[in-house]
C-alpha positions in Angstrom: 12.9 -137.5 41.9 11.5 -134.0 42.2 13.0 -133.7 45.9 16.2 -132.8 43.8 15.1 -129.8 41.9 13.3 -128.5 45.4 16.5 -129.1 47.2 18.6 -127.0 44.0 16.3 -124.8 44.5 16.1 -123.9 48.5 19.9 -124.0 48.2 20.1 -121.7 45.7 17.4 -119.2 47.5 19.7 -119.2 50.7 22.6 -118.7 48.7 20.7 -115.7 47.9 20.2 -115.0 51.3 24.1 -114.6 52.3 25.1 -111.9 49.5 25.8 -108.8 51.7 24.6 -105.6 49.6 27.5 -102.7 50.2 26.7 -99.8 52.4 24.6 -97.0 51.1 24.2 -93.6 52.4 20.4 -95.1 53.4 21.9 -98.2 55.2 20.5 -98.1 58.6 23.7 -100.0 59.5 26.0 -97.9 58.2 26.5 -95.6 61.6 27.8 -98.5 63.7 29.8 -100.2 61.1 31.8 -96.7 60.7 31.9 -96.2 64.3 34.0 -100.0 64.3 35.8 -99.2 61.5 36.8 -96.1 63.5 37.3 -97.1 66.5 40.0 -100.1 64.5 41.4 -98.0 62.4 41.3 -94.2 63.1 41.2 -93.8 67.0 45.5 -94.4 67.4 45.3 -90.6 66.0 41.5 -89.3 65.9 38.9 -88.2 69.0 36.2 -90.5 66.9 33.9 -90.3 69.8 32.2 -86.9 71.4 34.0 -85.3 73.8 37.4 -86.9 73.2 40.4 -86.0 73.1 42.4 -87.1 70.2 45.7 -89.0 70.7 47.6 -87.2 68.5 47.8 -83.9 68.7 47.5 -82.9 65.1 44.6 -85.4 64.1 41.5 -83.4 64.1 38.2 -84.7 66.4 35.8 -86.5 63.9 33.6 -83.8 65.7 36.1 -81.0 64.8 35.8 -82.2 61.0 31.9 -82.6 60.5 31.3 -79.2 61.3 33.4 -77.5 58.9 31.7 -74.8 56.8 29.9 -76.3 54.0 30.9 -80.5 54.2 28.5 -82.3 53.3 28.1 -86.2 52.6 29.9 -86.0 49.4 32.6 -83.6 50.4 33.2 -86.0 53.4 33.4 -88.5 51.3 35.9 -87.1 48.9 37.6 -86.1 51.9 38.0 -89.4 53.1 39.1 -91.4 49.7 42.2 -88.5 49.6 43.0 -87.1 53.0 45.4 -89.7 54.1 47.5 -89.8 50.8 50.1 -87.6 53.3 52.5 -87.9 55.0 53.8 -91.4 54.5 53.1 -92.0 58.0 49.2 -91.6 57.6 49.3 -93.6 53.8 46.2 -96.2 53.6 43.4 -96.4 51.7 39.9 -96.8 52.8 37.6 -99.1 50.7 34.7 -97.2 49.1 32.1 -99.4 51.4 34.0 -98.4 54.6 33.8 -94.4 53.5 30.0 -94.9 53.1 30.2 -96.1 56.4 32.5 -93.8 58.1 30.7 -90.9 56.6 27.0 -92.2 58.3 29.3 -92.4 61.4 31.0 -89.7 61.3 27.8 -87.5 60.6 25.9 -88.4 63.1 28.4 -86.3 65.2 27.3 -82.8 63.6 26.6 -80.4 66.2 23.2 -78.9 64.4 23.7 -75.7 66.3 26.8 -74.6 64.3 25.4 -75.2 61.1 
């Protein structure tokens, strides 16, 4: 009879175990999760690898954007969650787990010698 509660119990401990926490800025997964979610969703327009060239013309490289003047994580971020609300052709939204991702992604591209 007390094989019931230990069974409850280890079920409910790898229950635990499945829960997938959302991406932080200290994630160590983050990178390569926004480098997928890139390469899925964002490479039909942007060069979201180092020396690429993007496929369309008017899409900045991810490269090009990281080393703007003064973005940082947050600004990136707040970049992300708006910058596709125009034109109708560029119109989805990212989730908010997927722009903690892209960002790590997206700033391990910085080239430190501009900054």
């Amino acid at each position: 009879m007390k094989a019931i509660p230990i069974a409850l119990a280890l079920t409910l401990a790898a229950s635990a175990c499945l829960a997938v926490p959302p991406a932080t800025s200290s994630d160590a997964a983050a990178p390569a999760r926004g480098l997928s979610f890139a390469q899925a969703h964002c490479a039909q327009c942007h060069a979201v690898r180092p020396l690429e060239v993007s496929a369309n013309p008017e899409a900045p490289q991810f490269a090009e954007i990281v080393d703007r003047p003064g973005l940082t994580r947050t600004t990136l971020a707040a970049f992300l969650r708006d910058s596709h609300n125009f034109p109708e052709k560029m119109d989805f939204d990212i989730d908010p787990e997927e722009i903690d991702a892209l960002s790590a992604y997206m700033l391990t591209l910085r080239d430190e010698e501009k900054r």
